[in-house]
N, CA, C and O atoms as a GROMACS GRO file, in nm:
protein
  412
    1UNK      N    1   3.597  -1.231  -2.221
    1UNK     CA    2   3.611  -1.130  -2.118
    1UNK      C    3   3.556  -1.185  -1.987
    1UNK      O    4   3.448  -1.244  -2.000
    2UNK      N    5   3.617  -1.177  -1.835
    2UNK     CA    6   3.559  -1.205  -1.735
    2UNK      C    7   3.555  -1.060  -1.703
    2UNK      O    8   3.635  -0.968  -1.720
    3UNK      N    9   3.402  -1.072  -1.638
    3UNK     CA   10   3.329  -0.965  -1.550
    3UNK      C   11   3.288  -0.979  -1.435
    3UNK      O   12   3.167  -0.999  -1.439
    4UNK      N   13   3.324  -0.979  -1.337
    4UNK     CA   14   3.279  -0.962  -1.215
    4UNK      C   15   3.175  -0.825  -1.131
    4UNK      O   16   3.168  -0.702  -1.139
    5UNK      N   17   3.097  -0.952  -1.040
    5UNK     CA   18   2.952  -0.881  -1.037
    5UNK      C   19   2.969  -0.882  -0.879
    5UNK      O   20   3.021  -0.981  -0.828
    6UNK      N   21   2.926  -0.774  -0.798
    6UNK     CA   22   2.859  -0.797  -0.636
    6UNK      C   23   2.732  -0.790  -0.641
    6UNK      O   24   2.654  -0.707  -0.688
    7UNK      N   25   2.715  -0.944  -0.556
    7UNK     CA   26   2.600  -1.004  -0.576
    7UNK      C   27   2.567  -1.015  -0.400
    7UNK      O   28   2.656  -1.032  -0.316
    8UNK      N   29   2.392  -0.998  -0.362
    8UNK     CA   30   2.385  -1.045  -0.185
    8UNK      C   31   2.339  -1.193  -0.205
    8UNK      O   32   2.308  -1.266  -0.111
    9UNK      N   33   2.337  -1.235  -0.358
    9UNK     CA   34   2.265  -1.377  -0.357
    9UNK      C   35   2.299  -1.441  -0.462
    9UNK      O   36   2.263  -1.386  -0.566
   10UNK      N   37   2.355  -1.536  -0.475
   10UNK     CA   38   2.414  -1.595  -0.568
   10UNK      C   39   2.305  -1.699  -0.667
   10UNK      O   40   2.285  -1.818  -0.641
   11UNK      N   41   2.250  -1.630  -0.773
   11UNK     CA   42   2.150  -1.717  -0.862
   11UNK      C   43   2.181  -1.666  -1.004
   11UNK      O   44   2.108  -1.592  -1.069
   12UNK      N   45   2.328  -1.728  -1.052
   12UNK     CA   46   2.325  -1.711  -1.181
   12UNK      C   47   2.321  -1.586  -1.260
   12UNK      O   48   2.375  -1.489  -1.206
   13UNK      N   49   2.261  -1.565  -1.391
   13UNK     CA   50   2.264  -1.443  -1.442
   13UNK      C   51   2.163  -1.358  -1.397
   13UNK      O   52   2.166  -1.238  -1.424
   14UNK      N   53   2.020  -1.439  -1.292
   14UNK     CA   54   1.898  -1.359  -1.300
   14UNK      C   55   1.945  -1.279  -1.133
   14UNK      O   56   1.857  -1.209  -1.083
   15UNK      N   57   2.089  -1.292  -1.049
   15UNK     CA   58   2.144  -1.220  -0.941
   15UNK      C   59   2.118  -1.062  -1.002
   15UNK      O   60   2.114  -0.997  -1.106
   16UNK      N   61   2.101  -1.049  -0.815
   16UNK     CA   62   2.072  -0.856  -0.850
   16UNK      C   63   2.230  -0.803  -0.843
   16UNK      O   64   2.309  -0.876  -0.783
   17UNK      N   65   2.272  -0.695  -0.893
   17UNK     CA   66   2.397  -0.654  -0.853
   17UNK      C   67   2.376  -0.569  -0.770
   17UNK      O   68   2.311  -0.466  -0.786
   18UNK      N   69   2.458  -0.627  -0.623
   18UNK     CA   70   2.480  -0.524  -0.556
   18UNK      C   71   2.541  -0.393  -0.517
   18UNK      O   72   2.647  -0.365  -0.574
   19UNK      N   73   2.478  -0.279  -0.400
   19UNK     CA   74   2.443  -0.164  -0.443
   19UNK      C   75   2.626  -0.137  -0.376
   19UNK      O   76   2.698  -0.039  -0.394
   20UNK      N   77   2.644  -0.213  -0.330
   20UNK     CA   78   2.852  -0.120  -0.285
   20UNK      C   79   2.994  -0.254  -0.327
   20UNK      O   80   3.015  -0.367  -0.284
   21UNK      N   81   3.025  -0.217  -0.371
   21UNK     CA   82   3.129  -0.343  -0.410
   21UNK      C   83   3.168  -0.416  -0.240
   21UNK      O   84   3.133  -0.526  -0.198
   22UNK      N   85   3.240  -0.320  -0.178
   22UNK     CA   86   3.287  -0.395  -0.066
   22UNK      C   87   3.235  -0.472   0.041
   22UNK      O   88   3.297  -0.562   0.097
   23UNK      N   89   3.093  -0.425   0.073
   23UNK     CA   90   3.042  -0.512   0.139
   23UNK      C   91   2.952  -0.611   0.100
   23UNK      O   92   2.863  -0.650   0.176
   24UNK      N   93   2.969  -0.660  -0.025
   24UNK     CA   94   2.887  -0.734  -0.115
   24UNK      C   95   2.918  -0.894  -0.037
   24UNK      O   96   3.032  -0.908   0.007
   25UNK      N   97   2.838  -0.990  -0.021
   25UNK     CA   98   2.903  -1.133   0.057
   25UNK      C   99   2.942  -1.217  -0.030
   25UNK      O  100   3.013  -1.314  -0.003
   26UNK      N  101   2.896  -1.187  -0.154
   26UNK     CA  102   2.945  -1.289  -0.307
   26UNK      C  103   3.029  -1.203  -0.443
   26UNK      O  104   3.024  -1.084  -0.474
   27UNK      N  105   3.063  -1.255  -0.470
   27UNK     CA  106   3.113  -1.185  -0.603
   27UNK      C  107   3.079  -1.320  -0.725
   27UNK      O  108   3.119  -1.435  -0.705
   28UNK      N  109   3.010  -1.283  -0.833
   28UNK     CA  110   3.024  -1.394  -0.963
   28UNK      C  111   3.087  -1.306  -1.027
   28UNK      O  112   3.081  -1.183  -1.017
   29UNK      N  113   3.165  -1.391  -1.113
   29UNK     CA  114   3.280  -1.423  -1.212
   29UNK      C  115   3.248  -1.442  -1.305
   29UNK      O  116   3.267  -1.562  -1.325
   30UNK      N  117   3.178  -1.367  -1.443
   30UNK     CA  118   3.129  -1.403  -1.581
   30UNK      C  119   3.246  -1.450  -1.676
   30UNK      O  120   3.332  -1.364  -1.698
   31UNK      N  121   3.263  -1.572  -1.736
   31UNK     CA  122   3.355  -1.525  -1.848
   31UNK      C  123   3.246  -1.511  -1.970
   31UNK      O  124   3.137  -1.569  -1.964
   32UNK      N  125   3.276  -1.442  -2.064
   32UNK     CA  126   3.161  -1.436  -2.139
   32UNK      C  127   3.213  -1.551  -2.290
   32UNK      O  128   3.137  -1.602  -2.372
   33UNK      N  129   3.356  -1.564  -2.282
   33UNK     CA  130   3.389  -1.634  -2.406
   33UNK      C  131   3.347  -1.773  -2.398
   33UNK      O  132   3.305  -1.827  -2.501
   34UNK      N  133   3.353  -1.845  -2.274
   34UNK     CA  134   3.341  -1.945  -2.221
   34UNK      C  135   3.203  -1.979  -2.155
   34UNK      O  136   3.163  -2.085  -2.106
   35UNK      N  137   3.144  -1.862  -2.169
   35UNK     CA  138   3.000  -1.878  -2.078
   35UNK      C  139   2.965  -1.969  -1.970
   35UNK      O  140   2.887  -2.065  -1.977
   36UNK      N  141   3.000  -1.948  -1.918
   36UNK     CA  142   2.997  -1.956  -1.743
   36UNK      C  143   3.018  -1.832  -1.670
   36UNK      O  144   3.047  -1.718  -1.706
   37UNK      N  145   2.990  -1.905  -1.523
   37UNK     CA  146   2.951  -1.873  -1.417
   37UNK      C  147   3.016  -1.914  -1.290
   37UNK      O  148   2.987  -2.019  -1.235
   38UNK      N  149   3.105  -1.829  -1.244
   38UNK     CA  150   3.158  -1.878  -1.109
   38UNK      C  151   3.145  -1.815  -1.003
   38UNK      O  152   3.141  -1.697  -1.036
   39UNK      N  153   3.130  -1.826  -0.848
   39UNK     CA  154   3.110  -1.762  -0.740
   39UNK      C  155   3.263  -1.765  -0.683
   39UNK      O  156   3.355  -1.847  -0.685
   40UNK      N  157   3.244  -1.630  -0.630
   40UNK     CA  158   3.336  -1.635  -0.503
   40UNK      C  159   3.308  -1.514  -0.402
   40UNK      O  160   3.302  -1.391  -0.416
   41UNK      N  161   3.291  -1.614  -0.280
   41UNK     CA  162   3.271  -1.533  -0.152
   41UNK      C  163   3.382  -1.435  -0.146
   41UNK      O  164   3.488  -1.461  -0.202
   42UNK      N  165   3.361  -1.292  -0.063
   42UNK     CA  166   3.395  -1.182  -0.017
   42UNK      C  167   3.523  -1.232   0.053
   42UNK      O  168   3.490  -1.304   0.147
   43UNK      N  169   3.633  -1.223   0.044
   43UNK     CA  170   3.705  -1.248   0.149
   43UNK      C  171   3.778  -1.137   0.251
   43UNK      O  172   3.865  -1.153   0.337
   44UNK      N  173   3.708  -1.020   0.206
   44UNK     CA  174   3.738  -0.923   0.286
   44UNK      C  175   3.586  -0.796   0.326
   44UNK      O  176   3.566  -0.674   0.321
   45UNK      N  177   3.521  -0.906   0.359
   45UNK     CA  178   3.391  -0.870   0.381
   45UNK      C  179   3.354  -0.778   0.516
   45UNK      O  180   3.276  -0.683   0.519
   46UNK      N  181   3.442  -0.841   0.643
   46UNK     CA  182   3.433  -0.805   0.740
   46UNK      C  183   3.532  -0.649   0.749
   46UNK      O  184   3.547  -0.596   0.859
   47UNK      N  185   3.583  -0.598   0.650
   47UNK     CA  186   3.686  -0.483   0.650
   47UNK      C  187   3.645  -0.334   0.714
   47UNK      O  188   3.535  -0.278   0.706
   48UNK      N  189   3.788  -0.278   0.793
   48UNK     CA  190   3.714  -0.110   0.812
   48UNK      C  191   3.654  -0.055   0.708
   48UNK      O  192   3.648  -0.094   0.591
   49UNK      N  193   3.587   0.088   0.785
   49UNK     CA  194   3.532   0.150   0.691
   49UNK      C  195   3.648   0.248   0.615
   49UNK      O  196   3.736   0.314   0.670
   50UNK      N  197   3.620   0.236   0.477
   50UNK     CA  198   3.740   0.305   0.387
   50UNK      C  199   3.836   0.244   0.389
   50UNK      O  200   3.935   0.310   0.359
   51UNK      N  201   3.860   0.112   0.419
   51UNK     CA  202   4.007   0.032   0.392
   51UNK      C  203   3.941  -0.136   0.338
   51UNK      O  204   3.928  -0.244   0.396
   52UNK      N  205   3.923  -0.102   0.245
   52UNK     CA  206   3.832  -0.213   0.119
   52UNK      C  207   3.965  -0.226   0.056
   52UNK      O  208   4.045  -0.136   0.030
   53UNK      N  209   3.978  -0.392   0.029
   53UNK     CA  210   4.098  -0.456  -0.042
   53UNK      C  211   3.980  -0.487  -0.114
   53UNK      O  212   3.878  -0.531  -0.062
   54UNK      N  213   3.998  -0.457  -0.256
   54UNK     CA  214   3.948  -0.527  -0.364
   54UNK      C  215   4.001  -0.634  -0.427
   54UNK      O  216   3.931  -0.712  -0.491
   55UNK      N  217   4.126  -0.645  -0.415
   55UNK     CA  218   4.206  -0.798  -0.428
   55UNK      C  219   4.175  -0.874  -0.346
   55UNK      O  220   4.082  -0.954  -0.351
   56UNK      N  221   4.260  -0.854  -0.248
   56UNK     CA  222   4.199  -0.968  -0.136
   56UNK      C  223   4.027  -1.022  -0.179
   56UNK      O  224   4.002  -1.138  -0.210
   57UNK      N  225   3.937  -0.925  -0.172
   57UNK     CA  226   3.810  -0.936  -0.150
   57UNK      C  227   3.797  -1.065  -0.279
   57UNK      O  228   3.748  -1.172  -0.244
   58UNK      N  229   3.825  -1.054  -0.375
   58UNK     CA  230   3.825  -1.120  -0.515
   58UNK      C  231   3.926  -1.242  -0.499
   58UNK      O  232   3.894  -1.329  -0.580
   59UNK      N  233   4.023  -1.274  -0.432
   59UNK     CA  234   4.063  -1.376  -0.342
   59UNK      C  235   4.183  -1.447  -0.455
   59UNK      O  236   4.222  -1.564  -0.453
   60UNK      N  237   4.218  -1.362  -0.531
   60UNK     CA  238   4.328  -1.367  -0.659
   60UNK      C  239   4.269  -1.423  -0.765
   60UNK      O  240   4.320  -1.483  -0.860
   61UNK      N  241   4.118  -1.389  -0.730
   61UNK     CA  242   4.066  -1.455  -0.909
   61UNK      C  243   4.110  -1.340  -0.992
   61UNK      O  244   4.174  -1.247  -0.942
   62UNK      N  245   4.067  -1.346  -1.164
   62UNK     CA  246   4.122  -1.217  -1.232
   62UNK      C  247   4.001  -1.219  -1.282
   62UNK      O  248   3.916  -1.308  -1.282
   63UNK      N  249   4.002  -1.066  -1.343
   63UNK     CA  250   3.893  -1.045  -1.413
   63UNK      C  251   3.907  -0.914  -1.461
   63UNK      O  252   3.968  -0.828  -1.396
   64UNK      N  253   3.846  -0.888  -1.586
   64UNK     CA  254   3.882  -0.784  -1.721
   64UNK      C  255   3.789  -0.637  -1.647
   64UNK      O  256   3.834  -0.524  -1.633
   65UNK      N  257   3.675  -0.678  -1.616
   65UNK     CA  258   3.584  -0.573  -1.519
   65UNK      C  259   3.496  -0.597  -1.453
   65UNK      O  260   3.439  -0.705  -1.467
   66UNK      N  261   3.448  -0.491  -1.345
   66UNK     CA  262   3.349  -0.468  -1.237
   66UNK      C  263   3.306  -0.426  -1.253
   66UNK      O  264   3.342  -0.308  -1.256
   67UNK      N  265   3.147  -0.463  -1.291
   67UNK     CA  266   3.031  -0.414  -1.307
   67UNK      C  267   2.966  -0.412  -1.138
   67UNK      O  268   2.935  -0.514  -1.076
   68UNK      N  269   2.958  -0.287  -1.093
   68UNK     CA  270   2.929  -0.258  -1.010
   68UNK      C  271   2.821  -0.155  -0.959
   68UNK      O  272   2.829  -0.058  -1.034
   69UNK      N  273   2.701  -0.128  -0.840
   69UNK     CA  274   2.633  -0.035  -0.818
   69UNK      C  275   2.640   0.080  -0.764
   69UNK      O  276   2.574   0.182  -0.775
   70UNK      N  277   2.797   0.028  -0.661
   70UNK     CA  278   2.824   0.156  -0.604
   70UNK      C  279   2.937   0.075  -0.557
   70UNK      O  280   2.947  -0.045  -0.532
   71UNK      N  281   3.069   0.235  -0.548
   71UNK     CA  282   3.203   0.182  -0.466
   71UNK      C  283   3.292   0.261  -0.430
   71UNK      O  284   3.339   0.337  -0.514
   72UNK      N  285   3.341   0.264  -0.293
   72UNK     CA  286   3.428   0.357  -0.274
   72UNK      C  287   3.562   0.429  -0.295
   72UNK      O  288   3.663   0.358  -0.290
   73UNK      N  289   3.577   0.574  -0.321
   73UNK     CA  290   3.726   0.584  -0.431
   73UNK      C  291   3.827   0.499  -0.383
   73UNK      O  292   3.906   0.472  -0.473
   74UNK      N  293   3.851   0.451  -0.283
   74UNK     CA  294   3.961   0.406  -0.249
   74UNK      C  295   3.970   0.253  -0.318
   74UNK      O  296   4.082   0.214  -0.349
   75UNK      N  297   3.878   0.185  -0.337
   75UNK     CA  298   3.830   0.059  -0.402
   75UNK      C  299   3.851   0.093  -0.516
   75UNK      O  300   3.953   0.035  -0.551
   76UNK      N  301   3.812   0.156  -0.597
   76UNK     CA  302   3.782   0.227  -0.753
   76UNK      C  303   3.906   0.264  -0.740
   76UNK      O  304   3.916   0.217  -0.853
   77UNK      N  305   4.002   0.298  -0.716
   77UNK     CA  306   4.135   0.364  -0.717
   77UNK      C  307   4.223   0.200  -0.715
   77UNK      O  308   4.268   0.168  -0.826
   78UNK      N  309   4.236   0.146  -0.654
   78UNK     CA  310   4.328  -0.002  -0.609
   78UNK      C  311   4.291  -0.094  -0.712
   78UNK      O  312   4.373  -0.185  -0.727
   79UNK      N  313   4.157  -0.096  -0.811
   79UNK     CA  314   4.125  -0.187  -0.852
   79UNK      C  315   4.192  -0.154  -0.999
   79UNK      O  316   4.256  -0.242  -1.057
   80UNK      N  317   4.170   0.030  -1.080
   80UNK     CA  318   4.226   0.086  -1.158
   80UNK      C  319   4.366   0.026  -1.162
   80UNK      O  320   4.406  -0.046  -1.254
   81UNK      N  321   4.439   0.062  -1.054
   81UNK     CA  322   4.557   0.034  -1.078
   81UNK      C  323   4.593  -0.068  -1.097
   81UNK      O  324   4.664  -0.071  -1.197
   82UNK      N  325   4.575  -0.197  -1.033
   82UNK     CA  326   4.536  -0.328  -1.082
   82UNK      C  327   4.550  -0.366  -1.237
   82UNK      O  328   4.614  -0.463  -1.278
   83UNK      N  329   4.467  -0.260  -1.332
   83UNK     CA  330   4.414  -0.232  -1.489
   83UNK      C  331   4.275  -0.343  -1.488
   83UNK      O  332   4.247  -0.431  -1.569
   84UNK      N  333   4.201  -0.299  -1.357
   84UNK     CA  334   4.059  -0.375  -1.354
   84UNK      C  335   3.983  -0.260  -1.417
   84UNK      O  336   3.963  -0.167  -1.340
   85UNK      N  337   3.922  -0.241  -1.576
   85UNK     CA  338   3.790  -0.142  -1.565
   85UNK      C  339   3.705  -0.190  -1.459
   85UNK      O  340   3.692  -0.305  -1.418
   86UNK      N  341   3.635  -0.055  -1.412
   86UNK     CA  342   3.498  -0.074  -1.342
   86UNK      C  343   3.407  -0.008  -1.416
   86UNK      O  344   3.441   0.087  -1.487
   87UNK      N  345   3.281  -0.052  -1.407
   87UNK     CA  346   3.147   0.041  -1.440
   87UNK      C  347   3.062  -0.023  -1.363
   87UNK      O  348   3.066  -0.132  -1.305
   88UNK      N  349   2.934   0.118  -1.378
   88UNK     CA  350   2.815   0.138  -1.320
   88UNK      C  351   2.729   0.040  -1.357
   88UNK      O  352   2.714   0.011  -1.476
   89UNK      N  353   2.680  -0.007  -1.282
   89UNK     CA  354   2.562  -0.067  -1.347
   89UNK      C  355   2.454  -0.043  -1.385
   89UNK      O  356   2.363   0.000  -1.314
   90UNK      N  357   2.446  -0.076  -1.549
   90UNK     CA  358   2.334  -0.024  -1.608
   90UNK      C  359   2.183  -0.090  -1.618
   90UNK      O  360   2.101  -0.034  -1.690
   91UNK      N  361   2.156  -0.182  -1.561
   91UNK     CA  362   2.078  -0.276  -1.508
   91UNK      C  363   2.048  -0.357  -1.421
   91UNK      O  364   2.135  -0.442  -1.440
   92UNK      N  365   1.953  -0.415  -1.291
   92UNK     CA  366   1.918  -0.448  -1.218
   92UNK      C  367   1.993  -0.619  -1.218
   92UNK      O  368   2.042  -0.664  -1.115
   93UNK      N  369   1.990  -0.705  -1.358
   93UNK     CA  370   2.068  -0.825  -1.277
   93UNK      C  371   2.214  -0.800  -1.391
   93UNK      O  372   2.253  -0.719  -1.475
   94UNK      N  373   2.262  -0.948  -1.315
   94UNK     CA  374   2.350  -0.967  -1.404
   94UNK      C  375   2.365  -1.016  -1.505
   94UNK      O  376   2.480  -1.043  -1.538
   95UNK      N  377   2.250  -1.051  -1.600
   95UNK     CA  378   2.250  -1.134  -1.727
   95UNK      C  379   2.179  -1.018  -1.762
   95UNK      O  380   2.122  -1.067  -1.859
   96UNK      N  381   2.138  -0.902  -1.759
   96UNK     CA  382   2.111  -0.770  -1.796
   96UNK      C  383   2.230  -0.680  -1.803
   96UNK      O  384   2.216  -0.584  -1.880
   97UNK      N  385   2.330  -0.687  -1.748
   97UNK     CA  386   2.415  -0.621  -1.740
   97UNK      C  387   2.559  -0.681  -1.843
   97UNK      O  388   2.630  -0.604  -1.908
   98UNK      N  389   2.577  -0.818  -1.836
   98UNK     CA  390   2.616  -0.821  -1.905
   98UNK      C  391   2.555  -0.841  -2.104
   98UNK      O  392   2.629  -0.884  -2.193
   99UNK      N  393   2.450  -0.808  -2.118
   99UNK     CA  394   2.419  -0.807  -2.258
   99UNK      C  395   2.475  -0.636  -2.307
   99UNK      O  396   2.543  -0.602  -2.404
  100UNK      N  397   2.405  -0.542  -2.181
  100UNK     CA  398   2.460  -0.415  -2.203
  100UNK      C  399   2.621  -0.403  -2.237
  100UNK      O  400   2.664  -0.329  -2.326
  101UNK      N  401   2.695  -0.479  -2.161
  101UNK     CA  402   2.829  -0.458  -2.166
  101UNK      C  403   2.867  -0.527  -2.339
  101UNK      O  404   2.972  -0.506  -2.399
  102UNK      N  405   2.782  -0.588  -2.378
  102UNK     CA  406   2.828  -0.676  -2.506
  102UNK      C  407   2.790  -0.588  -2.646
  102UNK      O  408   2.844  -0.597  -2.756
  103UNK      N  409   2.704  -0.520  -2.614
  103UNK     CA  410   2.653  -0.481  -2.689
  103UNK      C  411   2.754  -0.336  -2.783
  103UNK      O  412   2.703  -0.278  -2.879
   0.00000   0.00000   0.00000
């Protein structure tokens, strides 16, 4: 499964997830089958308010879900349709978040 995380700092699994998907400046890329770790910068970082491309932003990587802290319906709506799950995050990093998701 790849999971994608908004991150303001890119350090691996011990990254905090950040608190809004769209204005996040990093995104990591978990695959969990493969265990790794990939970054990718925001590419739609600089966007209006309420007109968040969550594709673009993710820059045509793929990924199964968004574990996320906070995000706006219009993001949460584009990404659904996509067939990206999203969820809340249930823990402070991302190597916390994804054990929750495994579990």
């Amino acid at each position: 499964m790849k999971i994608c995380f908004p991150v303001e700092q890119s350090e691996g699994m011990q990254s905090k997830v950040y608190g809004h998907f769209g204005s996040a400046p990093v995104f990591l890329l978990v695959d969990t089958e493969l265990q790794s770790v990939s970054e990718i910068v925001n590419r739609d970082l600089h966007h209006q308010h309420g007109a968040c491309s969550p594709l673009k932003a993710l820059g045509g990587a793929s990924a199964d879900a968004i574990v996320v802290g906070g995000i706006g319906a219009g993001a949460l709506m584009k990404l659904q349709e996509a067939g990206i799950q999203v969820y809340r995050a249930g823990a402070h990093t991302v190597g916390d978040n994804v054990k929750l998701m495994q579990q």
